[in-house]
PASE-225153 format. One record per residue (C-alpha): residue number from 1; x, y, z; residue in three letters. Coordinates in steps of 0.2 Angstrom, whole numbers, plus 5000, padded with zeros to 4 digits. Example, Ala and Ser with C-alpha at 12.3 -4.5 7.8 and 13.67 -1.06 7.14 Angstrom:
BEGIN
i:1 | u:5062 | v:4978 | w:5039 | aa:ALA
i:2 | u:5068 | v:4995 | w:5036 | aa:SER
# end
This chain:
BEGIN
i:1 | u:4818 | v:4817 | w:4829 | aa:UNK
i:2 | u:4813 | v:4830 | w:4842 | aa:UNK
i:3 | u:4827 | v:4834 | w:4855 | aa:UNK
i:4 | u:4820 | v:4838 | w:4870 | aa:UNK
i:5 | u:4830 | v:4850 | w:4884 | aa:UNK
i:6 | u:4832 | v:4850 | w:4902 | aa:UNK
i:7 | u:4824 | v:4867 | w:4906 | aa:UNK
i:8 | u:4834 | v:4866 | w:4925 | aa:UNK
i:9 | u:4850 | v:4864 | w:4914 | aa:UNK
i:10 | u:4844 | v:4880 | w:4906 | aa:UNK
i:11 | u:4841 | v:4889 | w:4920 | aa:UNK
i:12 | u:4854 | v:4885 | w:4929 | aa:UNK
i:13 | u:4865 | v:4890 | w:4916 | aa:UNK
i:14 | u:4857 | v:4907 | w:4913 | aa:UNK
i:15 | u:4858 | v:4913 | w:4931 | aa:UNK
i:16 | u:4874 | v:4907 | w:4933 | aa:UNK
i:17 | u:4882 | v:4918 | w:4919 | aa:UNK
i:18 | u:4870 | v:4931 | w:4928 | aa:UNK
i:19 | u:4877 | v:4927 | w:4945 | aa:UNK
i:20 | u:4896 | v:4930 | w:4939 | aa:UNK
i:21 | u:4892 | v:4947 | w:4930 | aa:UNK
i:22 | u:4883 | v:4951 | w:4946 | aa:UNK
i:23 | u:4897 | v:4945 | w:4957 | aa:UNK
i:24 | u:4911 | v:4954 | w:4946 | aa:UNK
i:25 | u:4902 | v:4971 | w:4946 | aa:UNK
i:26 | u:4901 | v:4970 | w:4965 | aa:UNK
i:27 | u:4920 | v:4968 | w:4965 | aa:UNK
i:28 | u:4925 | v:4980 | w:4953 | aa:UNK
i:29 | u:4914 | v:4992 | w:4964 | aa:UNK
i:30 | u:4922 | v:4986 | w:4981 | aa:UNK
i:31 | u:4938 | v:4989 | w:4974 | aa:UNK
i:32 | u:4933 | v:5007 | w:4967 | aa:UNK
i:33 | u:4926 | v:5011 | w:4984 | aa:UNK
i:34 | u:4940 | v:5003 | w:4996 | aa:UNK
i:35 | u:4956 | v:5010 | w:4986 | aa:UNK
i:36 | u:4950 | v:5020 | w:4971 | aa:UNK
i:37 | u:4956 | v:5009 | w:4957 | aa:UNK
i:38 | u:4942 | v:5012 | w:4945 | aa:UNK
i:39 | u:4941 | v:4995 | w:4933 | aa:UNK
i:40 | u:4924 | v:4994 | w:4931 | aa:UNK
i:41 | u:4924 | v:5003 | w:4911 | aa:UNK
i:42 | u:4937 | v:4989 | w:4908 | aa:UNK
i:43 | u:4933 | v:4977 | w:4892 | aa:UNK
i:44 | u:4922 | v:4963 | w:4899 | aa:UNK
i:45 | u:4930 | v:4949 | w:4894 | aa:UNK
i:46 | u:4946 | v:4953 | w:4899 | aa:UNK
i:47 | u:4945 | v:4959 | w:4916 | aa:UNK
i:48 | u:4936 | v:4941 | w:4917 | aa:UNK
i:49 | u:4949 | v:4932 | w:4913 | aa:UNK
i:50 | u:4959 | v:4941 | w:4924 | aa:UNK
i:51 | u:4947 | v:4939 | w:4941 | aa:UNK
i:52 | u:4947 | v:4920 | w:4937 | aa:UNK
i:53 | u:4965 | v:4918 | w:4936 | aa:UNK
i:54 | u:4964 | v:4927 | w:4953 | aa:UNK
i:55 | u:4951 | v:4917 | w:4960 | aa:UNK
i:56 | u:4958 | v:4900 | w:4953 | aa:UNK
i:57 | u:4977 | v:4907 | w:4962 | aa:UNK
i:58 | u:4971 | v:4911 | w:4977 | aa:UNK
i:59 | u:4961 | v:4894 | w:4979 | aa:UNK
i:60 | u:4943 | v:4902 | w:4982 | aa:UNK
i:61 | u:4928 | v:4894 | w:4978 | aa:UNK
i:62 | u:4918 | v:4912 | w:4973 | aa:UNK
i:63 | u:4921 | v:4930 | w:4963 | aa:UNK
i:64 | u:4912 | v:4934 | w:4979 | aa:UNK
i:65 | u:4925 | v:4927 | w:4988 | aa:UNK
i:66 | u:4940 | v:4935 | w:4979 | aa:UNK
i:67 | u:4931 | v:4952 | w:4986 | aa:UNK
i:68 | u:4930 | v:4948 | w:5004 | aa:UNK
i:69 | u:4950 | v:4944 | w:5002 | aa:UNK
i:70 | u:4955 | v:4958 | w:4996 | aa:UNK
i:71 | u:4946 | v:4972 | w:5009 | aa:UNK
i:72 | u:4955 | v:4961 | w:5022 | aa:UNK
i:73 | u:4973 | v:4955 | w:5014 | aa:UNK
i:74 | u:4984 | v:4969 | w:5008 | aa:UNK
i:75 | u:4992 | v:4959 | w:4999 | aa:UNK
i:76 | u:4978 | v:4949 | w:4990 | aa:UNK
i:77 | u:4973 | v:4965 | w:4984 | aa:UNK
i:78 | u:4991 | v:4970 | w:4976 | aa:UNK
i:79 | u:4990 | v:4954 | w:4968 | aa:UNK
i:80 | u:4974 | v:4957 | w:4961 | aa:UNK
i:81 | u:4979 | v:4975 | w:4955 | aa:UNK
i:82 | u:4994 | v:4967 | w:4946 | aa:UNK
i:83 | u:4982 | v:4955 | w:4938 | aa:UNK
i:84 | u:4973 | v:4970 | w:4930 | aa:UNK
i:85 | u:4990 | v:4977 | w:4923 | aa:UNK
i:86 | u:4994 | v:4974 | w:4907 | aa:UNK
i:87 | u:5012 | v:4972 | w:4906 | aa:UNK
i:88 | u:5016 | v:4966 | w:4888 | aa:UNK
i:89 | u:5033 | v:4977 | w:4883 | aa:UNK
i:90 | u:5048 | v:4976 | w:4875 | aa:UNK
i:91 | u:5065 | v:4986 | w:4869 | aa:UNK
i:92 | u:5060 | v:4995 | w:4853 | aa:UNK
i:93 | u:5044 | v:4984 | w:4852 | aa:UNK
i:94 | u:5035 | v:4986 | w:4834 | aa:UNK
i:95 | u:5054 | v:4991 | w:4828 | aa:UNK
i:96 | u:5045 | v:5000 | w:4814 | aa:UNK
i:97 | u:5036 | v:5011 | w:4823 | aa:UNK
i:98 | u:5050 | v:5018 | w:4831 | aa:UNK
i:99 | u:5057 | v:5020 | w:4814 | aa:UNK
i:100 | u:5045 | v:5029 | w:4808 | aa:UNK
i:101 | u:5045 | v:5040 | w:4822 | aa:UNK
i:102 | u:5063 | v:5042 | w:4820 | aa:UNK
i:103 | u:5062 | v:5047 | w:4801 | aa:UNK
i:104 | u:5045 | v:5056 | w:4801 | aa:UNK
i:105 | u:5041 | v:5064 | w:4818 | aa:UNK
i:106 | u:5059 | v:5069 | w:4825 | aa:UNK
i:107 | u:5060 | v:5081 | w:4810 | aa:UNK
i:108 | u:5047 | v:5091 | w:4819 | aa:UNK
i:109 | u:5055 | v:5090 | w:4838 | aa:UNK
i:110 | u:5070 | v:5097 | w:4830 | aa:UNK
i:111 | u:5060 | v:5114 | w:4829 | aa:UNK
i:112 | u:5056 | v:5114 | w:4847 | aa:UNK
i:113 | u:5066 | v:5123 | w:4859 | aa:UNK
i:114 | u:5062 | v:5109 | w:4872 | aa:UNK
i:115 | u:5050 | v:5093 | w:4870 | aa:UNK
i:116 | u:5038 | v:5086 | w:4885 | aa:UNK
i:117 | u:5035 | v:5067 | w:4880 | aa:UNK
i:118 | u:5022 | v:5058 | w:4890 | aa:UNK
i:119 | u:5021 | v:5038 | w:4890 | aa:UNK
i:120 | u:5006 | v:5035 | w:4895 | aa:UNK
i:121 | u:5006 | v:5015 | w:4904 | aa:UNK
i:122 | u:5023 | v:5014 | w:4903 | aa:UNK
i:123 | u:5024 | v:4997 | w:4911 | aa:UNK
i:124 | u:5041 | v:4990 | w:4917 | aa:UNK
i:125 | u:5050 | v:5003 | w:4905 | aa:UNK
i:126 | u:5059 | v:4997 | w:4891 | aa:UNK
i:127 | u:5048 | v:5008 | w:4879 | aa:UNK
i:128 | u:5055 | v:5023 | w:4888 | aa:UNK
i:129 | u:5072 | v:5018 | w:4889 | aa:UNK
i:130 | u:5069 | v:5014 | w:4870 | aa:UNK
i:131 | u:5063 | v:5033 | w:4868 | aa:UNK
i:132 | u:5077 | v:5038 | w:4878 | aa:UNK
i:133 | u:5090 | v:5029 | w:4865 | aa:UNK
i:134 | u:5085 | v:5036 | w:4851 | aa:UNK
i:135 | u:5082 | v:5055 | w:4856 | aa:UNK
i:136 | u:5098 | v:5052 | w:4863 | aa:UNK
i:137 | u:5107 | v:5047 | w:4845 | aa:UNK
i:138 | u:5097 | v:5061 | w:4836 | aa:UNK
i:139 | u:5104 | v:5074 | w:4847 | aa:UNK
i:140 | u:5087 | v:5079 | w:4856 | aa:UNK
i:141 | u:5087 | v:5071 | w:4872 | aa:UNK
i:142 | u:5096 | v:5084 | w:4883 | aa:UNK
i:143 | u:5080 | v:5094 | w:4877 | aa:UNK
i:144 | u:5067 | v:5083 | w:4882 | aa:UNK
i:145 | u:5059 | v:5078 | w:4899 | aa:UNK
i:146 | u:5049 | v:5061 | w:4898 | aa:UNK
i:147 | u:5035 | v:5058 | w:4910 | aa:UNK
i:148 | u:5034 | v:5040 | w:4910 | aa:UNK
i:149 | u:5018 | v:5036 | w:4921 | aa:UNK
i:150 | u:5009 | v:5017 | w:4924 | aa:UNK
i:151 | u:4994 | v:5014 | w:4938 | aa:UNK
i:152 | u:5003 | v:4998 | w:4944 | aa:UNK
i:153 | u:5017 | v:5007 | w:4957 | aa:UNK
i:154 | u:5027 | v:4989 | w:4956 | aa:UNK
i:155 | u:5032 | v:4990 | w:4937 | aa:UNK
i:156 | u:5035 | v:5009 | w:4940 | aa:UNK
i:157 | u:5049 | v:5000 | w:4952 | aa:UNK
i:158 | u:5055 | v:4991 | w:4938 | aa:UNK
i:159 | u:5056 | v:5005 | w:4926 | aa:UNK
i:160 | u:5065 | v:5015 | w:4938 | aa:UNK
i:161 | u:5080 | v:5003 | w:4940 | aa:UNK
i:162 | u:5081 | v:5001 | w:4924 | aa:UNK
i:163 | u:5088 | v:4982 | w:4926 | aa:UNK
i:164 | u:5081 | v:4967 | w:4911 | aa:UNK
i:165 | u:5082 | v:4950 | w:4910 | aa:UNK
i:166 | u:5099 | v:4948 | w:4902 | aa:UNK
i:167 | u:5092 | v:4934 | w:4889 | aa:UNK
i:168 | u:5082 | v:4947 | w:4881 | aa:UNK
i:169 | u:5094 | v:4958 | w:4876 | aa:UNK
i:170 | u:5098 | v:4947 | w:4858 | aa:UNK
i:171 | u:5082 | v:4949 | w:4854 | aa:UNK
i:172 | u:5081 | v:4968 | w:4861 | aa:UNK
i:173 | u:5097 | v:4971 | w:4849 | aa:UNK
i:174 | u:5087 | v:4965 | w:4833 | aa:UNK
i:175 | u:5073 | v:4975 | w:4836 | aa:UNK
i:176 | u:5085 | v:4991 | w:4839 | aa:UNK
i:177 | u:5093 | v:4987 | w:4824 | aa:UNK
i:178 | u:5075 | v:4985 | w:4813 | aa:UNK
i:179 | u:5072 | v:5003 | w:4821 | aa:UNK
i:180 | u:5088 | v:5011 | w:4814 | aa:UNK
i:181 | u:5099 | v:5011 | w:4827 | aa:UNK
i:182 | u:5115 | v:5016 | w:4822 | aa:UNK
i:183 | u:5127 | v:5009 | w:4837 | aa:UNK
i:184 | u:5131 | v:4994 | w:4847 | aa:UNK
i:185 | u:5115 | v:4992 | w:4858 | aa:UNK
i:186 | u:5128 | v:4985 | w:4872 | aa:UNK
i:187 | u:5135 | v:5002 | w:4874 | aa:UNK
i:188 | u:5118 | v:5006 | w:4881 | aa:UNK
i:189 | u:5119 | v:4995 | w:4897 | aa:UNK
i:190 | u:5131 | v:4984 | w:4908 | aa:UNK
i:191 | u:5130 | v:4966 | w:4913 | aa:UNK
i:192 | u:5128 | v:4964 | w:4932 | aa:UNK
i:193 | u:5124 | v:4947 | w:4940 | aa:UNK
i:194 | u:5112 | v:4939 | w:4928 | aa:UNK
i:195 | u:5103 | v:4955 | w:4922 | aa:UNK
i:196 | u:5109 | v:4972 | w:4913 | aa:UNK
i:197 | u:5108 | v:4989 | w:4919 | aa:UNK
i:198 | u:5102 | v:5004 | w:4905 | aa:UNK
i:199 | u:5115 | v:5018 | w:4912 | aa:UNK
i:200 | u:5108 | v:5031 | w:4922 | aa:UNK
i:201 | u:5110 | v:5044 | w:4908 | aa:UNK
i:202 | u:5095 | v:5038 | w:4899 | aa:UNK
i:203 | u:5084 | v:5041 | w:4915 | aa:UNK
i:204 | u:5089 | v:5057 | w:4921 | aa:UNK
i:205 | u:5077 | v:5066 | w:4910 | aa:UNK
i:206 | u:5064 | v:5053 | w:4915 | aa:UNK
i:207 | u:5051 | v:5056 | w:4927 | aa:UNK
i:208 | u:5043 | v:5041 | w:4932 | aa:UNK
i:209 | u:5026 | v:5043 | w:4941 | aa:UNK
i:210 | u:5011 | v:5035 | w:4947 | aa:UNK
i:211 | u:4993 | v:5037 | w:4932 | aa:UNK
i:212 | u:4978 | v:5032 | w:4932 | aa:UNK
i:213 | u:4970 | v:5037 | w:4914 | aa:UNK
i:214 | u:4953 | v:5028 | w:4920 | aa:UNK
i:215 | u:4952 | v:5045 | w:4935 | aa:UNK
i:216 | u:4966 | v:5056 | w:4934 | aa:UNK
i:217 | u:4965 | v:5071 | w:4922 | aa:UNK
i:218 | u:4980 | v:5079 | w:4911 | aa:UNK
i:219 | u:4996 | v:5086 | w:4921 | aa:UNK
i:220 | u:5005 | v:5094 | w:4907 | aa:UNK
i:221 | u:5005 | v:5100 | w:4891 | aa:UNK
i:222 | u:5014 | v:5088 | w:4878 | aa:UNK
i:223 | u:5022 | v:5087 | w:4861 | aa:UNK
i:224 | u:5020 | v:5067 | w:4861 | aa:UNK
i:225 | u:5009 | v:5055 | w:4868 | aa:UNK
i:226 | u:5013 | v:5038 | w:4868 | aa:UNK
i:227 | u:5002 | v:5025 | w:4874 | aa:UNK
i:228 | u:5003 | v:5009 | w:4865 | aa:UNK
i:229 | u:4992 | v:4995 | w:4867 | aa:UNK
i:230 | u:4983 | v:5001 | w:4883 | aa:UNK
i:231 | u:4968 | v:5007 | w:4874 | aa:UNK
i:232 | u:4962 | v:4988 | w:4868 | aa:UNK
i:233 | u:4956 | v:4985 | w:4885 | aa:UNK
i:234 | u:4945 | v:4998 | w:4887 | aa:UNK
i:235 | u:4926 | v:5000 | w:4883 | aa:UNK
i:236 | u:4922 | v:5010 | w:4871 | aa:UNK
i:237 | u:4914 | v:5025 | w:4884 | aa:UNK
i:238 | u:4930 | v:5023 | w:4893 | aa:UNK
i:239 | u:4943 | v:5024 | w:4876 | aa:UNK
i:240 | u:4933 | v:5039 | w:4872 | aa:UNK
i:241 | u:4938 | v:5048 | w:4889 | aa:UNK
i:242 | u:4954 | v:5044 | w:4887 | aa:UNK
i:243 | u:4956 | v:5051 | w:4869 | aa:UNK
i:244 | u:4947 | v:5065 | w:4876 | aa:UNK
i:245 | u:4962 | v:5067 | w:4890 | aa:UNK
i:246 | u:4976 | v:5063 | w:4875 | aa:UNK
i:247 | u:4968 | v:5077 | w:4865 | aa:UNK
i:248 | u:4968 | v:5091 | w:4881 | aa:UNK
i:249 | u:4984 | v:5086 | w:4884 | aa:UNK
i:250 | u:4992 | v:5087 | w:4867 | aa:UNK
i:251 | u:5000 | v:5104 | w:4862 | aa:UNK
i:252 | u:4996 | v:5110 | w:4841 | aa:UNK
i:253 | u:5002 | v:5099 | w:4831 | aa:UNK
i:254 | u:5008 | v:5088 | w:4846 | aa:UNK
i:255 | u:5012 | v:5068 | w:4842 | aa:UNK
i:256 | u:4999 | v:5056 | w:4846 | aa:UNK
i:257 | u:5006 | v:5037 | w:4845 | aa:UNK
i:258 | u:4995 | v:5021 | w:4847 | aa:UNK
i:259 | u:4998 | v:5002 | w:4847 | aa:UNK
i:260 | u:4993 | v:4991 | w:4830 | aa:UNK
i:261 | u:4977 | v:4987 | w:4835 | aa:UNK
i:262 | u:4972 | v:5006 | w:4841 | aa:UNK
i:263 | u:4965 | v:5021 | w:4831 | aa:UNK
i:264 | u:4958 | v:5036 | w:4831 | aa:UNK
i:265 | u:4945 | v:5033 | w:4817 | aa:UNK
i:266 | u:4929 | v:5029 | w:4822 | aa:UNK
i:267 | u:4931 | v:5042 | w:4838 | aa:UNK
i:268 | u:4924 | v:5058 | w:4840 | aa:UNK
i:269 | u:4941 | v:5065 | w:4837 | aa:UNK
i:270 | u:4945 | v:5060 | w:4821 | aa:UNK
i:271 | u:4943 | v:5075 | w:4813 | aa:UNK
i:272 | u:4957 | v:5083 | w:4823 | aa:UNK
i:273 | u:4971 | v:5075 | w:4817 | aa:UNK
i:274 | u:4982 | v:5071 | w:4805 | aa:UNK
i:275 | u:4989 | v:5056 | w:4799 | aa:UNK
i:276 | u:5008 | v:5052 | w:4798 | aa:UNK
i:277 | u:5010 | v:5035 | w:4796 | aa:UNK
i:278 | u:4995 | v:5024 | w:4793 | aa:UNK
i:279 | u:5002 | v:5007 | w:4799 | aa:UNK
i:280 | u:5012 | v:5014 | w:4814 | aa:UNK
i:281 | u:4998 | v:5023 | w:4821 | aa:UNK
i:282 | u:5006 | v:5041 | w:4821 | aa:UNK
i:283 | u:4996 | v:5055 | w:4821 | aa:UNK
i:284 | u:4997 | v:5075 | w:4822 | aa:UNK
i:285 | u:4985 | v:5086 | w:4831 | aa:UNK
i:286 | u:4977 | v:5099 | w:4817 | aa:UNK
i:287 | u:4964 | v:5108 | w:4827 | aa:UNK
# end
């Protein structure tokens, strides 16, 4: 039996998945052009998703739509922006990793006469206070300054007061435990209202500052780079900027740490490291 197709229906859908690329270049370039936030080498598919959601929230009818709102409503626009952060974190998230980087890469810090770390999308911060924790019990972190850098400036505002959602923190104690932490995880922060507090010693080494990795260049020269989990949505041009910034800014034999579902293989700077730990995505600059 011969199926026969409506060729309108065809059409119709063609240039409508057309139409919505079109409409979501025209506002990833407005937004370049109006505030500098450069989304447009973003994976596809998820900066999509994101537009959508913003679309469907802000009760427009059109992609087209969502970019006359945001050039004439501030605060449309810091929506949007927070829509394009990926703010997926936790206290000692990956517990292994942080093992392994307490077993395999502090060895090397101890060498150094002072360590630069840099966490690159930092997000609301618990990685960094996580970082902060466990320099702290190996005796390094009076040594090290931490530049802990995001492009959204509202989870920076997070991170900087250091206060969590307090029913977190059961599950924040497990995962320090799994990464060897050797005390009582409560000693690290005080209940106040119906949040904790990290004390303020673990950010005093801390700088916390506005990044773009998609435009800014390299600010420092660092013996670990964390970015975990930031890289997975990128394009492939725009992850290959980026380990190119990761590389510049990474001293000799410098640290480089990514999330599970990142690596260096299959870049162009594969060859210049090492590998220390093949499943926590650990690796050492060689040349």
């Amino acid at each position: 039996m011969k199926t026969s197709y409506n060729e309108e229906d065809i059409i119709e859908t063609t240039d409508s998945s057309k139409l919505e690329k079109i409409e979501i270049e025209l506002l990833l370039q407005g937004l370049y052009k109006w505030c500098g936030y450069d989304f447009r080498s973003y994976a596809y598919n998820s900066i999509r998703r994101r537009i959508q959601h913003r679309v469907e929230a802000e009760k427009l009818s059109s992609i087209t739509g969502l970019l006359e709102k945001i050039l004439h409503d501030p605060a449309c626009l810091r929506r949007l922006i927070a829509d394009f952060s990926i703010n997926v974190t936790e206290m000692f998230r990956d517990p292994l990793f942080f093992l392994d980087f307490r077993e395999k890469v502090i060895p090397m810090l101890r060498t150094y006469p002072s360590i630069r770390i840099w966490h690159a999308g930092c997000s609301t911060g618990e990685e960094v206070y996580s970082m902060a924790i466990l320099l702290l019990e190996e005796g390094l972190y009076e040594k090290t300054k931490i530049y802990a850098t995001d492009i959204n400036a509202d989870v920076l505002k997070v991170a900087k007061s250091g206060r969590y959602s307090l029913e977190n923190m059961k599950k924040y104690t497990k995962n320090y435990l799994h990464a060897g932490g050797n005390n009582a995880f409560s000693d690290y922060y005080t209940v106040i209202d119906n949040g904790v507090k990290f004390h303020s010693h673990l950010s005093k080494n801390v700088v916390f500052a506005q990044h773009n990795l998609v435009t800014d260049q390299s600010f420092n020269e660092f013996h670990v780079i964390l970015c975990r989990n930031v890289l997975i949505y990128f394009n492939k041009e725009l992850q290959k900027r980026v380990h190119n910034l990761f590389y510049e800014s990474l001293a000799m034999f410098g640290i480089l740490g990514l999330g599970d579902k990142e690596t260096i293989y299959y870049t162009d700077k594969d060859d210049y490291y090492e590998e220390i730990s093949t499943k926590q995505k650990l690796y050492k600059k060689v040349k």
